[in-house]
MDTraj code that builds the backbone (N, CA, C; nanometers):
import mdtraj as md
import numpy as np

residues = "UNK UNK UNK UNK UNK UNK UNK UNK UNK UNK UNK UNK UNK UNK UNK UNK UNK UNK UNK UNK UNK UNK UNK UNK UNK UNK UNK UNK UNK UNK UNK UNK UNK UNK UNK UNK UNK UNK UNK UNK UNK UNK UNK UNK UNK UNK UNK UNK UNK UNK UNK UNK UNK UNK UNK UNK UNK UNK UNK UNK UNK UNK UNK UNK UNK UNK UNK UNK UNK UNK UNK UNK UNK UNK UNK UNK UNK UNK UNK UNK UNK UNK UNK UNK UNK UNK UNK UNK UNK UNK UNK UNK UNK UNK UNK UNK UNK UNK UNK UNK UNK UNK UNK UNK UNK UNK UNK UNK UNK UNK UNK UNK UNK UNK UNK UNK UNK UNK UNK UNK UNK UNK UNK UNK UNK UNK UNK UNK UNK UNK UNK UNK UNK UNK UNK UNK UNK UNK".split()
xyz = np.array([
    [-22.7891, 12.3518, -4.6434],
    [-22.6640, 12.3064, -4.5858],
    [-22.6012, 12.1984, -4.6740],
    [-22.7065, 12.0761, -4.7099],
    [-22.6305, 11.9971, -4.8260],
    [-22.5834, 12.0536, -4.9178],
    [-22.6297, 12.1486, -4.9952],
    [-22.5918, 12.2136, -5.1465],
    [-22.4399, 12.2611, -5.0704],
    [-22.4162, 12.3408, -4.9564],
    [-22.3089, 12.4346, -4.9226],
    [-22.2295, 12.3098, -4.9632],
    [-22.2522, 12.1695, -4.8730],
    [-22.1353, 12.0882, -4.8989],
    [-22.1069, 12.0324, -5.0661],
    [-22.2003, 11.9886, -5.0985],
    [-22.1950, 11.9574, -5.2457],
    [-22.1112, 12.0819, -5.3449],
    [-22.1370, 12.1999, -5.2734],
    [-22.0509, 12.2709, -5.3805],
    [-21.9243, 12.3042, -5.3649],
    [-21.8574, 12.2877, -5.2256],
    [-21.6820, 12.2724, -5.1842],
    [-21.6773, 12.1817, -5.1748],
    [-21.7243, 12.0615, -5.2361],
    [-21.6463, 11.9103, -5.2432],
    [-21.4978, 11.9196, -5.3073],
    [-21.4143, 11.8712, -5.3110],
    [-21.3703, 11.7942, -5.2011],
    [-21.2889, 11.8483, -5.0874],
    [-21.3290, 11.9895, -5.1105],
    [-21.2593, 12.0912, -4.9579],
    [-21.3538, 12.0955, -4.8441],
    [-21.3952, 11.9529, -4.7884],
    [-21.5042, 12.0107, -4.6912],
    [-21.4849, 12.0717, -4.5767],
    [-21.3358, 12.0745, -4.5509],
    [-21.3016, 12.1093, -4.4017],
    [-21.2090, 12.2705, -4.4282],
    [-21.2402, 12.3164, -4.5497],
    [-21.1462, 12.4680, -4.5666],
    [-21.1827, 12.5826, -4.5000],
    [-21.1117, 12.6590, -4.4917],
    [-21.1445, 12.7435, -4.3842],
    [-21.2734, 12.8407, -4.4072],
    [-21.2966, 12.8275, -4.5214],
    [-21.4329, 12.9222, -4.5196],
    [-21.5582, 12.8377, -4.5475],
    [-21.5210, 12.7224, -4.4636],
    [-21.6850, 12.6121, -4.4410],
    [-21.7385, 12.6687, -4.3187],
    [-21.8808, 12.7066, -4.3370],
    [-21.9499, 12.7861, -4.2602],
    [-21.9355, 12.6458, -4.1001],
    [-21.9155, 12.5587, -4.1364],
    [-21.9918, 12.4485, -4.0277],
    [-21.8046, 12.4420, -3.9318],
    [-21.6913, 12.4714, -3.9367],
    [-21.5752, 12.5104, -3.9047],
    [-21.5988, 12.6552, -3.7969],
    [-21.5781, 12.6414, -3.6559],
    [-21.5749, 12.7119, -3.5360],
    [-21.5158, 12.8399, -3.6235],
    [-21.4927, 12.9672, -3.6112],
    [-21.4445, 13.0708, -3.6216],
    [-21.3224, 13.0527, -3.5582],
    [-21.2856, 12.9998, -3.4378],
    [-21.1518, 13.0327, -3.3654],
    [-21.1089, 12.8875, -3.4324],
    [-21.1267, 12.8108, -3.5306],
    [-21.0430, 12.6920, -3.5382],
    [-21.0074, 12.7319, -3.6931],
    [-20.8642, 12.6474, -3.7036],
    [-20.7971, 12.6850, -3.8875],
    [-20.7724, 12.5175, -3.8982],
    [-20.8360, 12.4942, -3.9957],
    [-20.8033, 12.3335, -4.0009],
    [-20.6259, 12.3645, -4.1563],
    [-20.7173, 12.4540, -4.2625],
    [-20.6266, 12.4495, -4.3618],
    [-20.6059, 12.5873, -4.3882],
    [-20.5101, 12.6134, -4.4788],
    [-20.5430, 12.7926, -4.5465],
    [-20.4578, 12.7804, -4.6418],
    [-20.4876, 12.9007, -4.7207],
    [-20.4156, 12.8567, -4.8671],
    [-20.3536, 12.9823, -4.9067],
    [-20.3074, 13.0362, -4.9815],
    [-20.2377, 13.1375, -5.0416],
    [-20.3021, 13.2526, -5.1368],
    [-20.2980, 13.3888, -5.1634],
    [-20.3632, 13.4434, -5.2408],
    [-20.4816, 13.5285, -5.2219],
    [-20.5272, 13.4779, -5.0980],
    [-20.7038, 13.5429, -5.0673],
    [-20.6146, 13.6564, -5.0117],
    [-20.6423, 13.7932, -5.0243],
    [-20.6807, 13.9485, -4.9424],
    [-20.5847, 13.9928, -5.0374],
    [-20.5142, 13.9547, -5.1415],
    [-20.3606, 13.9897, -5.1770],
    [-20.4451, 14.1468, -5.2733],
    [-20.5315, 14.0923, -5.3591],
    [-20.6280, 14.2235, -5.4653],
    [-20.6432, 14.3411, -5.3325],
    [-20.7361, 14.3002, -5.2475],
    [-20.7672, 14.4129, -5.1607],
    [-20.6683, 14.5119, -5.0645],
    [-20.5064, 14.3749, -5.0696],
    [-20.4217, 14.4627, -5.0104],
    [-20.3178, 14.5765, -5.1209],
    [-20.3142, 14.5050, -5.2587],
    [-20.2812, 14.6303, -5.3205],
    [-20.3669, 14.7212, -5.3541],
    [-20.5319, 14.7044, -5.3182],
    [-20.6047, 14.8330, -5.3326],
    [-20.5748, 14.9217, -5.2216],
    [-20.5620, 14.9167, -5.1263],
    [-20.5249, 14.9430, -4.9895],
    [-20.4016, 15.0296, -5.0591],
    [-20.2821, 14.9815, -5.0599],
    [-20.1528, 15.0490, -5.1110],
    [-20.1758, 15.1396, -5.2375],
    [-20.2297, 15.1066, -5.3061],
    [-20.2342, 15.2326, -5.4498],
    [-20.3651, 15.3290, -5.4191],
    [-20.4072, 15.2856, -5.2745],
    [-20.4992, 15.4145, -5.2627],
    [-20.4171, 15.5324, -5.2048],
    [-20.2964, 15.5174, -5.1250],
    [-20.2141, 15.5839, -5.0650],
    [-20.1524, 15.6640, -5.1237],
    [-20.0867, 15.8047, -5.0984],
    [-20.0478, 15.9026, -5.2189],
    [-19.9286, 15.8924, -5.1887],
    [-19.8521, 15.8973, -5.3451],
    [-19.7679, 15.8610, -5.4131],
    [-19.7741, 15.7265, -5.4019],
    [-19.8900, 15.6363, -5.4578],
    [-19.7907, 15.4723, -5.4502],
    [-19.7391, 15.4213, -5.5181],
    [-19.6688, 15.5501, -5.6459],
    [-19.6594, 15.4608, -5.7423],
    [-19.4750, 15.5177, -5.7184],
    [-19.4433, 15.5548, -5.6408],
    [-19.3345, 15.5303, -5.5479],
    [-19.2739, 15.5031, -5.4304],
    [-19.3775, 15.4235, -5.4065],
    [-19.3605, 15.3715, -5.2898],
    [-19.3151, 15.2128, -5.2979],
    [-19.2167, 15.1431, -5.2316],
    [-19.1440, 15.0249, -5.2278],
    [-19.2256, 14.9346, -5.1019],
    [-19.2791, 14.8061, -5.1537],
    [-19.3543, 14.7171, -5.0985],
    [-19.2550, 14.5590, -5.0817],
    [-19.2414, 14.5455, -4.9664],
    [-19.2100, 14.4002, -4.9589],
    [-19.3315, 14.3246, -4.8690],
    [-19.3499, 14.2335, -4.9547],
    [-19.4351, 14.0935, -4.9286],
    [-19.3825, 13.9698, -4.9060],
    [-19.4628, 13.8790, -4.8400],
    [-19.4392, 13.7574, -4.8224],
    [-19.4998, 13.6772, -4.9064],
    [-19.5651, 13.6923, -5.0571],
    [-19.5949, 13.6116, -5.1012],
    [-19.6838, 13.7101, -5.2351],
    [-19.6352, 13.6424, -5.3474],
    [-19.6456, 13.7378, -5.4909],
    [-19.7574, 13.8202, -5.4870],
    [-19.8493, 13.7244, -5.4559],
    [-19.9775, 13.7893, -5.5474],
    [-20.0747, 13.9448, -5.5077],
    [-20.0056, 13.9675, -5.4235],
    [-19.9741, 14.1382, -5.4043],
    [-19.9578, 14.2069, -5.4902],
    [-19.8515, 14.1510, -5.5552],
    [-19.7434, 14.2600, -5.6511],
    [-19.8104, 14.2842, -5.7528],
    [-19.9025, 14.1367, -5.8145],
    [-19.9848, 14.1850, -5.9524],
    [-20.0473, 14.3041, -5.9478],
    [-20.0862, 14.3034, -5.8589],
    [-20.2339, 14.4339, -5.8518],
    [-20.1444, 14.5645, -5.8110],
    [-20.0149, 14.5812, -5.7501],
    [-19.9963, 14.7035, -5.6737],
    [-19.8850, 14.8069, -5.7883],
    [-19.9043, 14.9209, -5.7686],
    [-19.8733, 15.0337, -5.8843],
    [-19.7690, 15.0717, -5.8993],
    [-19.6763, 15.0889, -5.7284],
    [-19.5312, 15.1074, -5.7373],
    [-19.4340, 14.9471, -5.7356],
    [-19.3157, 14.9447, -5.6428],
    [-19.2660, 14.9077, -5.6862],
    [-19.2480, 14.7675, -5.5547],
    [-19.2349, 14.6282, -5.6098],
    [-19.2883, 14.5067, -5.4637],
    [-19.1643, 14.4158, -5.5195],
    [-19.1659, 14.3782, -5.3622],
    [-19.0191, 14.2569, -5.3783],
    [-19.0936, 14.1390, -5.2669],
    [-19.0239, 14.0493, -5.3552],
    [-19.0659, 13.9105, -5.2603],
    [-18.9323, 13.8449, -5.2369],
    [-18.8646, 13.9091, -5.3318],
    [-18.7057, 13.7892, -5.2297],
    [-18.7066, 13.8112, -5.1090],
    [-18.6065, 13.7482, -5.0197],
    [-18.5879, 13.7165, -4.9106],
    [-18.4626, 13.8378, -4.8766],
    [-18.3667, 13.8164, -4.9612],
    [-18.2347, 13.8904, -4.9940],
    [-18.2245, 14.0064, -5.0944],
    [-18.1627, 14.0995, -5.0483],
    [-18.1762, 14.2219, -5.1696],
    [-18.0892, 14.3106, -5.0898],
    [-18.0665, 14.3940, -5.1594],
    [-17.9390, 14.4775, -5.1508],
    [-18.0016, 14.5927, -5.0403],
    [-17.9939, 14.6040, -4.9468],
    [-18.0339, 14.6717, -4.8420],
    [-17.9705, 14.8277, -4.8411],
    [-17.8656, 14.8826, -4.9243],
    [-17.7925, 14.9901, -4.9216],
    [-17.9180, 15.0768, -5.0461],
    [-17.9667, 14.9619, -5.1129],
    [-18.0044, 15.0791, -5.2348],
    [-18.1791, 15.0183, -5.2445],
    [-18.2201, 14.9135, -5.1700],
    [-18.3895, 14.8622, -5.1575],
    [-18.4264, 14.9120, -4.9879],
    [-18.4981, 14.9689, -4.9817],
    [-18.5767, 14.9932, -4.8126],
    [-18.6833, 14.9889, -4.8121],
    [-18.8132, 14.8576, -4.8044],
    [-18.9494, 14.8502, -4.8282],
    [-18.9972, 15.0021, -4.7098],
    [-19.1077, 15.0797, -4.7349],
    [-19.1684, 15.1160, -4.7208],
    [-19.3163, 15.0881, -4.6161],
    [-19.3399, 14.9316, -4.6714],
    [-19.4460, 14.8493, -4.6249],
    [-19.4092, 14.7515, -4.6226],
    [-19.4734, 14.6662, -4.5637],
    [-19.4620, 14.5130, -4.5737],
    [-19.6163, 14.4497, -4.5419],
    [-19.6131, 14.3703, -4.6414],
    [-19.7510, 14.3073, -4.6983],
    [-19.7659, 14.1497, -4.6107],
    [-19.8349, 14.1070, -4.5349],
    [-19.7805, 13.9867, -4.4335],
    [-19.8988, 13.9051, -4.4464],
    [-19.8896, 13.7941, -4.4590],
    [-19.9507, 13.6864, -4.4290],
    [-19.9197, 13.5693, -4.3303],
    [-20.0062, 13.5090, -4.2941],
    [-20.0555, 13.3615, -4.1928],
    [-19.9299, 13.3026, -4.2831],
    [-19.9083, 13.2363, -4.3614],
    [-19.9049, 13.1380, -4.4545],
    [-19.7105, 13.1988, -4.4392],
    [-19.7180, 13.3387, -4.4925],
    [-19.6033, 13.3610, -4.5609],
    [-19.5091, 13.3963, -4.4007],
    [-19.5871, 13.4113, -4.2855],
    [-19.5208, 13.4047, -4.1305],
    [-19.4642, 13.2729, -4.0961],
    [-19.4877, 13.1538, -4.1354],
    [-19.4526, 13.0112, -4.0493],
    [-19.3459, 12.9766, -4.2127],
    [-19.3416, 13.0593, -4.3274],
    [-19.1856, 13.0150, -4.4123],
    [-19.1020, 13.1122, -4.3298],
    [-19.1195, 13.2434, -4.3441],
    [-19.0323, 13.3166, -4.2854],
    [-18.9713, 13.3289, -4.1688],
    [-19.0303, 13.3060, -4.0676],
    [-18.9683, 13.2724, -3.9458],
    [-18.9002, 13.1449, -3.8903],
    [-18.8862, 13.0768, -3.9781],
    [-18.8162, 12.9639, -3.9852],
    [-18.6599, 12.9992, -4.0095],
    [-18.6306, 13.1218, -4.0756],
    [-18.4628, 13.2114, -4.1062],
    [-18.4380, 13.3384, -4.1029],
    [-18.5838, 13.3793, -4.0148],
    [-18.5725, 13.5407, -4.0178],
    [-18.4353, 13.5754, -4.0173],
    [-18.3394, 13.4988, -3.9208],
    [-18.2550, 13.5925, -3.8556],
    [-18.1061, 13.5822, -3.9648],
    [-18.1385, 13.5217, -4.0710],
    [-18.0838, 13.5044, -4.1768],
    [-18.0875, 13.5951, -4.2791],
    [-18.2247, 13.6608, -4.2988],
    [-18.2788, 13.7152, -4.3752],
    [-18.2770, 13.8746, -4.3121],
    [-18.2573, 13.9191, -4.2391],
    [-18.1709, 14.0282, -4.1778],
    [-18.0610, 14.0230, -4.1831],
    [-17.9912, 13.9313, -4.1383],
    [-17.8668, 14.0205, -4.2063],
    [-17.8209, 14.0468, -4.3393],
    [-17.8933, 13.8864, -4.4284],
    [-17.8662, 13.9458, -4.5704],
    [-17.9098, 14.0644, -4.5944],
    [-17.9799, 14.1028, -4.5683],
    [-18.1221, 14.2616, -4.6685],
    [-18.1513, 14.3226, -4.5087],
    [-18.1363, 14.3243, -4.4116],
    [-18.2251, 14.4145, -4.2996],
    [-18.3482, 14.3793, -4.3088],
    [-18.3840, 14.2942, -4.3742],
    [-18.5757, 14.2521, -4.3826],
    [-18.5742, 14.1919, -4.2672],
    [-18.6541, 14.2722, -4.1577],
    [-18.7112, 14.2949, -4.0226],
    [-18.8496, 14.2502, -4.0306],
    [-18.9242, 14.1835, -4.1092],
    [-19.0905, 14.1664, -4.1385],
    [-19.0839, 14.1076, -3.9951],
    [-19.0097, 14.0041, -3.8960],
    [-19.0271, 13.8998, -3.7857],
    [-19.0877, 14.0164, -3.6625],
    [-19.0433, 14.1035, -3.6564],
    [-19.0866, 14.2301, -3.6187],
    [-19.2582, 14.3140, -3.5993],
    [-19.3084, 14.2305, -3.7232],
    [-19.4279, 14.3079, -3.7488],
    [-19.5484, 14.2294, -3.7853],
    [-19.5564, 14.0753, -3.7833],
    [-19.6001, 13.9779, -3.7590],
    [-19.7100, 13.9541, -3.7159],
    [-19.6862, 14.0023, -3.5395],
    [-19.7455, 14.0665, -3.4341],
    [-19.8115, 14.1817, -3.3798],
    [-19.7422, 14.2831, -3.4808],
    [-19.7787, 14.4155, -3.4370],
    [-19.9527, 14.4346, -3.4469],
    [-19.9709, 14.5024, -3.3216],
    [-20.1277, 14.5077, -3.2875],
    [-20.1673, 14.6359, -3.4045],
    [-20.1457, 14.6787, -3.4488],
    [-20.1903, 14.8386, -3.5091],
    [-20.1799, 14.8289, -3.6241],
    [-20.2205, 14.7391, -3.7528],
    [-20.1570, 14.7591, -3.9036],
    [-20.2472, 14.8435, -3.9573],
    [-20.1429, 14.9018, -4.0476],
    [-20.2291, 15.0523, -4.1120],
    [-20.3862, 14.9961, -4.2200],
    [-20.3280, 14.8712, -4.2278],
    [-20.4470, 14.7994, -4.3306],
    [-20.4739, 14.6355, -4.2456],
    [-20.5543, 14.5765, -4.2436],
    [-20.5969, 14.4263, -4.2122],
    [-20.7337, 14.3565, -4.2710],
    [-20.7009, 14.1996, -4.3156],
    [-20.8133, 14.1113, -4.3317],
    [-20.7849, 14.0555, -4.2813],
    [-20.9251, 13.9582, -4.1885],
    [-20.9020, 13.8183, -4.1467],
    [-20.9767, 13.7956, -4.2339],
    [-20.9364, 13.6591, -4.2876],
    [-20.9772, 13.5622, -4.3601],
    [-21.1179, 13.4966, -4.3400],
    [-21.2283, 13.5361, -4.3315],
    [-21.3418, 13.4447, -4.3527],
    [-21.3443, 13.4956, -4.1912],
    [-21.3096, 13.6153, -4.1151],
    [-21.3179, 13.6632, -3.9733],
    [-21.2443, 13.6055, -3.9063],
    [-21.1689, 13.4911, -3.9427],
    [-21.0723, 13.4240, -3.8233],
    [-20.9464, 13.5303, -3.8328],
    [-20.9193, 13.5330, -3.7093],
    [-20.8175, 13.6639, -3.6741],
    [-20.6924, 13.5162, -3.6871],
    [-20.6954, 13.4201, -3.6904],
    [-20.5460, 13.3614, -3.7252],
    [-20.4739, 13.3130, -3.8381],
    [-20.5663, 13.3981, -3.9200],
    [-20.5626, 13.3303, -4.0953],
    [-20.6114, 13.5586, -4.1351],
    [-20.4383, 13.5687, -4.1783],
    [-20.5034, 13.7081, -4.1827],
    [-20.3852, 13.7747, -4.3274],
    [-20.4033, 13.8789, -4.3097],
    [-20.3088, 13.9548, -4.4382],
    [-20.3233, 14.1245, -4.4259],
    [-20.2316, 14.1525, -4.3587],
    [-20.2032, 14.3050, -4.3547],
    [-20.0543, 14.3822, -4.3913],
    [-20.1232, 14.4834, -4.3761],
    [-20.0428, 14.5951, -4.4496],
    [-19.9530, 14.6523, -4.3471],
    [-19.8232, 14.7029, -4.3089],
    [-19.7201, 14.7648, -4.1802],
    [-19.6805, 14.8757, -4.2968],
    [-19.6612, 14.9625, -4.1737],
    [-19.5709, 15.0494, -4.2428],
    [-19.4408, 15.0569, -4.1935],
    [-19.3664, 15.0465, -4.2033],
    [-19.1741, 15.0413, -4.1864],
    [-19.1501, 15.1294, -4.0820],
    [-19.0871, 15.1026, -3.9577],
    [-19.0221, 15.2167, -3.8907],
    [-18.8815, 15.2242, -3.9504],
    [-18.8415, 15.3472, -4.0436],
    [-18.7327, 15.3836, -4.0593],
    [-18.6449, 15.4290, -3.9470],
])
top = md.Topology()
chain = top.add_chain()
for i, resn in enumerate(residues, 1):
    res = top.add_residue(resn, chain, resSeq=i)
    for name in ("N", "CA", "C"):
        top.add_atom(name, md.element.get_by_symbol(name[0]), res)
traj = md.Trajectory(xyz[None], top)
């Protein structure tokens, strides 16, 4: 148990400290599930035309077709496909969802919540620190 702490010094309270309740999030950070969620997407056929919007880049490195992270985009000629969601990238975005629809139709405020994602991680098992995959109702 000492070594665990000695080796996340000076993160002792991050969310993947074993000695941190499962139902409690003290911190969370950006980036963790993003590899496994574009494995998820380029396992899917055709993904290398398929249009991905995310809430936060590091998706896009890993994924084969084609990913947007603006907020705003031309909604007549971009229509994500998926949407890639995070803990982190839910409490920027919902702060102007309703802004961010009408610029682009980006509806992610929509899917947030949704009980059924075609892909999901929780983070270290906490279901409130998570990163999944939606698929778009056209």
């Amino acid at each position: 148990m000492l070594s665990s702490l000695i080796a996340i010094k000076p993160f002792y309270f991050n969310y993947t400290n074993f000695l941190l309740p499962k139902s409690a999030l003290i911190s969370d950070s950006w980036g963790y599930g993003g590899y496994e969620a574009a494995q998820y997407l380029n396992s899917l056929p055709d993904a290398e035309n398929l249009l991905v919007w995310s809430d936060y880049y590091g998706v896009c490195e890993f994924f084969v077709g084609k990913c947007l992270t603006a907020y705003s985009f031309d909604k007549e000629t971009l229509q994500p496909d998926y949407y890639v969601l995070t803990r982190r990238g839910q409490i920027r975005y919902m702060s102007r969802y309703d802004r961010w629809e009408e610029k682009s139709g980006l509806t992610a405020y929509k899917y947030y919540t949704a009980p059924n994602p075609a892909w999901l991680l929780e983070i270290d098992g906490r279901p409130g620190n998570f990163i999944k995959v939606i698929k778009v109702d056209k």
